[in-house]
C-alpha positions as CSV (number, residue, x, y, z in Angstrom):
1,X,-9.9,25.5,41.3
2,X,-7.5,26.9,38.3
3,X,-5.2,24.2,39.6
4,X,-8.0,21.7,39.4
5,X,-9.2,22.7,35.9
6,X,-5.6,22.2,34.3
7,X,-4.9,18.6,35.8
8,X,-8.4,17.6,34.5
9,X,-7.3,18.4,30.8
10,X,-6.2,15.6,28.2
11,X,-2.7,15.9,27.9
12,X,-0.7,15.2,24.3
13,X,-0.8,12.0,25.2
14,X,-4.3,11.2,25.7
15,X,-5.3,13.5,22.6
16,X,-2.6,11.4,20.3
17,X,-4.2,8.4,21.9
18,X,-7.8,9.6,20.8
19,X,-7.5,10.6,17.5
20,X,-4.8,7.2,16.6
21,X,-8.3,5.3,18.2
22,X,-10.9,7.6,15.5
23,X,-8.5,6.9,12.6
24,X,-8.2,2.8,13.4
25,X,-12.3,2.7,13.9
26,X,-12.4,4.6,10.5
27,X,-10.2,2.8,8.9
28,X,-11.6,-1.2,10.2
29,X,-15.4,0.7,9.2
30,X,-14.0,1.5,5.7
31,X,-12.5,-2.1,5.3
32,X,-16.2,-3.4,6.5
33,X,-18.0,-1.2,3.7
34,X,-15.5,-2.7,1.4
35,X,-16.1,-6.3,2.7
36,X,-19.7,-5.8,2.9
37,X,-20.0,-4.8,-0.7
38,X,-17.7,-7.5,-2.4
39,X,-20.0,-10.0,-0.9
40,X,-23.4,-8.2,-2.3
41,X,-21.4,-8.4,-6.1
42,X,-21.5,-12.3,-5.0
43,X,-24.7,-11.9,-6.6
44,X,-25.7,-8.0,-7.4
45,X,-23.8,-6.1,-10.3
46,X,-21.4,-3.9,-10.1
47,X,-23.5,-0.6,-11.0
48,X,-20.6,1.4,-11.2
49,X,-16.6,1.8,-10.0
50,X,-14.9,4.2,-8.7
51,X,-13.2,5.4,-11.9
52,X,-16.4,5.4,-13.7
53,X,-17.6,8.1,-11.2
54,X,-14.4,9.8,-11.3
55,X,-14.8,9.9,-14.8
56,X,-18.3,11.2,-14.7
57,X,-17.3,14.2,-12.7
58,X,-14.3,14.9,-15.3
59,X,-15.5,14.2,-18.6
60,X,-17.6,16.8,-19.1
61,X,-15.1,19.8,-18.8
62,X,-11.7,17.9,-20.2
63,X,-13.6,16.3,-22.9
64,X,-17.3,18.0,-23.9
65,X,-19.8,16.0,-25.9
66,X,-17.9,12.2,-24.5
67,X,-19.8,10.4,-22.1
68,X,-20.2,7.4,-20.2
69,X,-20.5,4.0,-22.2
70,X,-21.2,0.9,-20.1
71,X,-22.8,-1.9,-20.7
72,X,-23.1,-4.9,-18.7
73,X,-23.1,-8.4,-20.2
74,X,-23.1,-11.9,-18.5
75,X,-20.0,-13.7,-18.8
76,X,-20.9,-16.5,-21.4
77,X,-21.9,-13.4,-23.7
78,X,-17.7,-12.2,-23.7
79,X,-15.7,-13.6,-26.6
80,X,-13.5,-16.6,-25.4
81,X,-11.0,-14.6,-27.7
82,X,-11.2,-11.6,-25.5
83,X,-11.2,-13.9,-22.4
84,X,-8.0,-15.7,-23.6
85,X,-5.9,-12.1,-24.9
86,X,-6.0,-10.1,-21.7
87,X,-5.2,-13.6,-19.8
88,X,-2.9,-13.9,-21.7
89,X,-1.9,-10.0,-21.4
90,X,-2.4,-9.0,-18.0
91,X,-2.3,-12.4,-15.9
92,X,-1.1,-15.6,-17.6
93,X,-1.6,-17.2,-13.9
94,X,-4.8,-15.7,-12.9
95,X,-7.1,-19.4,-12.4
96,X,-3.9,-20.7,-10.3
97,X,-2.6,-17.8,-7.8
98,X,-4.5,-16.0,-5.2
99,X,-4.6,-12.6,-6.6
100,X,-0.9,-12.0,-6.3
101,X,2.4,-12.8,-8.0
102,X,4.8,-12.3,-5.4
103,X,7.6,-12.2,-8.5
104,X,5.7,-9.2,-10.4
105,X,5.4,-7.2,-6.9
106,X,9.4,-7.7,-6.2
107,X,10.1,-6.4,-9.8
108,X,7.6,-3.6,-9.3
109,X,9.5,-2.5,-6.5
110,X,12.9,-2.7,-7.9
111,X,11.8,-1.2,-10.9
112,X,10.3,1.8,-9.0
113,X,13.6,2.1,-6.3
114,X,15.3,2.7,-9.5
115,X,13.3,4.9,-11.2
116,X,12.8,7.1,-7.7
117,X,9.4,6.8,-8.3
118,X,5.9,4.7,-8.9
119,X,6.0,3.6,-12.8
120,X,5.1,-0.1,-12.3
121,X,3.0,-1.5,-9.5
122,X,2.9,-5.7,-11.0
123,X,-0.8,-6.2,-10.7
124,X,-3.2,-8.8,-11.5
125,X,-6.3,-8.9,-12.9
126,X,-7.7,-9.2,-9.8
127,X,-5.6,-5.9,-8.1
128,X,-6.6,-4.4,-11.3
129,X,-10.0,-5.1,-10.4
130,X,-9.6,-3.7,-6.5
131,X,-8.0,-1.0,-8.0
132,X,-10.6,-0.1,-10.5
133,X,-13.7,-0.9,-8.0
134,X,-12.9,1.2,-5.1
135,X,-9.9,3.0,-5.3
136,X,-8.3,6.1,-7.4
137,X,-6.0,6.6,-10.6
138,X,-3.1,7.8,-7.9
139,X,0.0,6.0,-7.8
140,X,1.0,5.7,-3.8
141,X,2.4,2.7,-1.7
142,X,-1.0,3.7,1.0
143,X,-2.8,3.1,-2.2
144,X,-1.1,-0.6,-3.1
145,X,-1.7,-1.8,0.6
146,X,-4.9,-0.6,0.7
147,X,-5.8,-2.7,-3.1
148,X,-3.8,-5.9,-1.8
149,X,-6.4,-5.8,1.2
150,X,-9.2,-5.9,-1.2
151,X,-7.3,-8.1,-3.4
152,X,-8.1,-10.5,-0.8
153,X,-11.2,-9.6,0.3
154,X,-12.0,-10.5,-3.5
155,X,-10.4,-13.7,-3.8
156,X,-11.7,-15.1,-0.4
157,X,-15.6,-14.2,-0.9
158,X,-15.8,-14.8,-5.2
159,X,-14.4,-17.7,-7.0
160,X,-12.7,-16.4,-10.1
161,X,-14.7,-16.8,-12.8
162,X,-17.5,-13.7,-10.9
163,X,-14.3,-12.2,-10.1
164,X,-13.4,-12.5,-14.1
165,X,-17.0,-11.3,-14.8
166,X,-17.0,-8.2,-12.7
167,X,-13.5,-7.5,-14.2
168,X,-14.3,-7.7,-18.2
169,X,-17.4,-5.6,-17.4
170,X,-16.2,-2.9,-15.3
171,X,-12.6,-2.3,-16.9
172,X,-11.5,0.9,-18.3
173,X,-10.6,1.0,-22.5
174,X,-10.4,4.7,-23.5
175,X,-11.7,7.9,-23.0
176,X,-15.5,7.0,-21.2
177,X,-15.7,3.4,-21.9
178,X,-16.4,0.4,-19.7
179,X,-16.6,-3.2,-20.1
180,X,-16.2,-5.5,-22.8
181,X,-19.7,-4.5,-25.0
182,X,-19.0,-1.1,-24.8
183,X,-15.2,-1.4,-26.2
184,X,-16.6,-4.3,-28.6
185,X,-19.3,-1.5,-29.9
186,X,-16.8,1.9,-29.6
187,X,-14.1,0.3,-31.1
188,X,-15.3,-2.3,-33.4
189,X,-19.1,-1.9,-34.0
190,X,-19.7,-4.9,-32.5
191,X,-20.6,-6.7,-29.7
192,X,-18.6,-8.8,-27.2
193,X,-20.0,-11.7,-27.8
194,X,-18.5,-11.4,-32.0
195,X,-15.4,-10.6,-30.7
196,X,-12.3,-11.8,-33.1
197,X,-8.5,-12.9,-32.1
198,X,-6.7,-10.3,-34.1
199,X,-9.8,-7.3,-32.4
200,X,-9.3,-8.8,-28.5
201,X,-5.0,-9.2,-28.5
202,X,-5.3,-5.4,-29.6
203,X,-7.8,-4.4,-26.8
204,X,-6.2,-6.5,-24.6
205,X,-3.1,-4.6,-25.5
206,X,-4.9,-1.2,-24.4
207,X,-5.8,-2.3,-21.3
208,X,-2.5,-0.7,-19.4
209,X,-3.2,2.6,-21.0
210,X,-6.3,2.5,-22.0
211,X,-6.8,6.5,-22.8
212,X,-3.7,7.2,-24.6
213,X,-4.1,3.9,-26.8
214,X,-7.8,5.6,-28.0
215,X,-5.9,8.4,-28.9
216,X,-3.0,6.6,-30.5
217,X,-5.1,3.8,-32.1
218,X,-2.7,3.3,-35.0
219,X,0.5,3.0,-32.3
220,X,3.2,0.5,-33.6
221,X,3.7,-0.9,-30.6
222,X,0.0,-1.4,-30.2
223,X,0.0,-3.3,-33.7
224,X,3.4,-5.6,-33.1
225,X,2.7,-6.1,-29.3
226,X,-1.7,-7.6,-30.8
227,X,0.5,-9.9,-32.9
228,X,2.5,-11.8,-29.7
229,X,-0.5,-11.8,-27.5
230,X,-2.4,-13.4,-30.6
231,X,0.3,-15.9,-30.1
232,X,0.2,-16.6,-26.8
233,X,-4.1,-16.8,-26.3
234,X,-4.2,-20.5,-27.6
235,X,-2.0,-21.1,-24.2
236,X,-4.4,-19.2,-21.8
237,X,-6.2,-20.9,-18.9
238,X,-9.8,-19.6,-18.5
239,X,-11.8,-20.1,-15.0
240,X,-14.7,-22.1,-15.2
């Protein structure tokens, strides 16, 4: 009977076996959720992202008395001049490549291999936007594969202006703030839609380091790196 018992058990085998077969359903179910929601933002706003939660749980103890700013706005209300610098800034190919420059990832990695570890990952707008959507501040390679699968999953269900859209609404400038209106209004005392040349090269300047440029507003290299991306926004491609 003992016997019996003992051959009856799983053996390393079969438990490996099991629990590789929990993690793959777990991870094709996470890939559906993420799917599923990209297409409801085909039409549905974006009520939040992941590091606007992440910042609502933080906030309050590194940083008492800031809180959330978001404010959503429709596309045609966003400055072209704001549209145009962080083109220009962050993705001077973004209307002609498919949410990946193969160039800027190669760099990335030689850059890093270098370094001996993650300073550069060679995003573009629309990893950014994976990134900022679903996934955390953490700098891992699991983390990369995981936002160029979404990366995709964005660029095959949204064409790129509502990719654009969800983007300039959603991205993190400085300590709390989200989205174009509530950077025109925190920064500027404005709205979006009055947004300047000279006021969107230096947000779209912030955009890499969004908290430590509010902190360091009067940064030199903030002031002479505005100047070239004021140069350059005539030259920038817009979706339409």
């Amino acid at each position: 009977m003992t016997a019996t018992r003992r051959a009856s058990r799983p053996g390393p085998v079969r438990w490996a076996f099991y629990l590789g077969a929990v993690l793959l359903i777990a991870w094709l179910a996470t890939q559906a959720y993420y799917f599923a929601q990209i297409a409801i933002w085909n039409t549905v706003n974006p009520q939040s992202t992941a590091f606007m939660r992440s910042d609502a749980w933080t906030l309050p103890k590194e940083r008492p008395g800031v809180s959330l700013q978001h404010t959503w706005v429709p596309y045609d209300q966003i400055s072209h001049n704001l549209k145009r610098a962080i083109i220009a800034s962050e993705d001077a190919n973004f209307v002609n490549n498919n949410g990946y420059e193969t160039d800027a990832i190669l760099q990335a990695w030689e850059r890093n291999k270098a370094k001996g570890k993650i300073v550069r990952g060679g995003s573009t707008i629309t990893q950014q936007l994976a990134r900022n959507l679903f996934l955390s501040r953490e700098k891992s390679y699991i983390r990369k594969g995981q936002e160029l699968i979404i990366t995709w999953m964005l660029e095959t269900l949204m064409d790129k202006e509502r990719i654009f859209e969800i983007y300039l609404n959603s991205v993190e400038w400085g300590n709390g703030v989200y989205g174009a209106e509530a950077a025109a209004q925190y920064y500027y005392k404005t709205s979006a839609s009055k947004l300047t040349a000279g006021q969107s090269a230096r947000l779209a300047v912030m955009l890499p380091r969004p908290k430590y440029f509010d902190d360091h507003r009067g940064s030199a290299y903030l002031v002479q790196r505005a100047r070239v991306i004021a140069r350059r926004m005539g030259a920038a491609e817009l979706p339409d």
